[in-house]
Residue frames relative to the residue before (quaternion, step in Angstrom):
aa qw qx qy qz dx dy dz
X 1.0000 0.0000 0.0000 0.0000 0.00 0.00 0.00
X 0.5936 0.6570 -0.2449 0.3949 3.37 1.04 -0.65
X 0.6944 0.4250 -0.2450 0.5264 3.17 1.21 -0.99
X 0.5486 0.5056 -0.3596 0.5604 4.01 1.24 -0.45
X 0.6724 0.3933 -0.3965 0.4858 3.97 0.22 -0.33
X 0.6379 -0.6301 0.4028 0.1836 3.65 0.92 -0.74
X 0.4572 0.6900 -0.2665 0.4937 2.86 2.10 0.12
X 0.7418 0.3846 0.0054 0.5494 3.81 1.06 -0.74
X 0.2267 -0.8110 0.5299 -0.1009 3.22 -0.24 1.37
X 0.8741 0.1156 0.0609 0.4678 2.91 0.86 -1.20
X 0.0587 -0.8143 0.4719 0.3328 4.16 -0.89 0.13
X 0.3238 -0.6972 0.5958 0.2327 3.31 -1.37 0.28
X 0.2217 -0.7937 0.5665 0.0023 3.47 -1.19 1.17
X 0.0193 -0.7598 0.5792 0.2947 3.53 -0.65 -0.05
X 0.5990 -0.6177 0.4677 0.2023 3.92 -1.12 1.26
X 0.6105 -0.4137 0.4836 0.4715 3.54 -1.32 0.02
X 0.6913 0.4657 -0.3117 0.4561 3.57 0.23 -0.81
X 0.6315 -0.5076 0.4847 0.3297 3.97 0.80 0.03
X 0.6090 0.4826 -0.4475 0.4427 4.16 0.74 -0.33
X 0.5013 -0.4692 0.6682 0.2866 3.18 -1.98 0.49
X 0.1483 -0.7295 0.6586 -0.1099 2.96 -1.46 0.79
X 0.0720 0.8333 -0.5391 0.0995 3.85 -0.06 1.09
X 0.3766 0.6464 -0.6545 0.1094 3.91 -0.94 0.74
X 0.8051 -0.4550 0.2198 0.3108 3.39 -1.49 0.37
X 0.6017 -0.6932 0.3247 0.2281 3.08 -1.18 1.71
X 0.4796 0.5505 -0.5108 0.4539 3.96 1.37 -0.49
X 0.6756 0.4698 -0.4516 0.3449 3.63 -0.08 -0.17
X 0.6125 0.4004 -0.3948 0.5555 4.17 0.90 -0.26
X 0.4190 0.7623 -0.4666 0.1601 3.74 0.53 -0.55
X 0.8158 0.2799 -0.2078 0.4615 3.32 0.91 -0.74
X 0.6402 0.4572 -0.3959 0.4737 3.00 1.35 0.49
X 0.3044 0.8355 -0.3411 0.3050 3.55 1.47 0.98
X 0.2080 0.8630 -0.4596 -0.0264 3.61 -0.24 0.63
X 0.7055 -0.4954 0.1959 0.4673 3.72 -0.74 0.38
X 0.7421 0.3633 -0.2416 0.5088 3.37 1.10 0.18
X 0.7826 -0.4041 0.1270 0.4563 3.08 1.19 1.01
X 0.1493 -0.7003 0.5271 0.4576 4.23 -0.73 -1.13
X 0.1371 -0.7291 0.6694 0.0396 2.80 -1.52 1.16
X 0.6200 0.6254 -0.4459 0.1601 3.26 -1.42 -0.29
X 0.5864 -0.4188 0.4499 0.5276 3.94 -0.93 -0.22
X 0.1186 -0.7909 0.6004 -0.0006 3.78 -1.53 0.37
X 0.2159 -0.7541 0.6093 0.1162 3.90 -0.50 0.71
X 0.1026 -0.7984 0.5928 0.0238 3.49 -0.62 1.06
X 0.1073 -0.8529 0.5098 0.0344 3.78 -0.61 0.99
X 0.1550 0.8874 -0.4328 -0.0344 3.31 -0.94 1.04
X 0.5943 -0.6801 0.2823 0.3233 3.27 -0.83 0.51
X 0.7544 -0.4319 0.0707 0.4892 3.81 -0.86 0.20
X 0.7617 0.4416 -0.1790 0.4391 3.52 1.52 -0.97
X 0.3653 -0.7675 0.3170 0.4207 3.25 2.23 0.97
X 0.2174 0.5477 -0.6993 0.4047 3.53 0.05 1.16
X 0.4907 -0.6361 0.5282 0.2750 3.29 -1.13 1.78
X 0.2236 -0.7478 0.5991 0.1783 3.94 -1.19 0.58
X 0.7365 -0.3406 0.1101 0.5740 3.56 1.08 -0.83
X 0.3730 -0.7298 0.5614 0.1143 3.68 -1.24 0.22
X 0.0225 0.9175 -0.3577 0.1723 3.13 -0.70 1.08
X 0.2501 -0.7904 0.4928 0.2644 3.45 0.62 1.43
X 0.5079 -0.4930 0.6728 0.2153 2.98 -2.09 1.38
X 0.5298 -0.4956 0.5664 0.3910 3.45 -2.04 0.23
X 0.6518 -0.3840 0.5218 0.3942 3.68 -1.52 0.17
């Protein structure tokens, strides 16, 4: 919800390995639901780590 009012640019994840992770919140958007996003995510980037795409793992 935060990110729909305009308050949140950005999310922050923590990885299997335990790091934070932070890149822009337009990329979870479609994985938004009224109860928030949950689930496991694959994050792909490209050689100059610029985020390429994200992609929710299966259950």
């Amino acid at each position: 919800m935060r990110y729909y009012r305009g308050e949140a640019s950005a999310v922050v994840a923590i990885t299997d390995s335990g790091q934070s992770l932070q890149f822009p919140a337009l990329h979870v958007r479609r994985f938004i639901t009224q109860s928030g996003i949950h689930g496991r995510f694959r994050i792909h980037f490209d050689d100059n780590h610029k985020m390429i795409n994200l992609e929710r793992l299966p259950d």
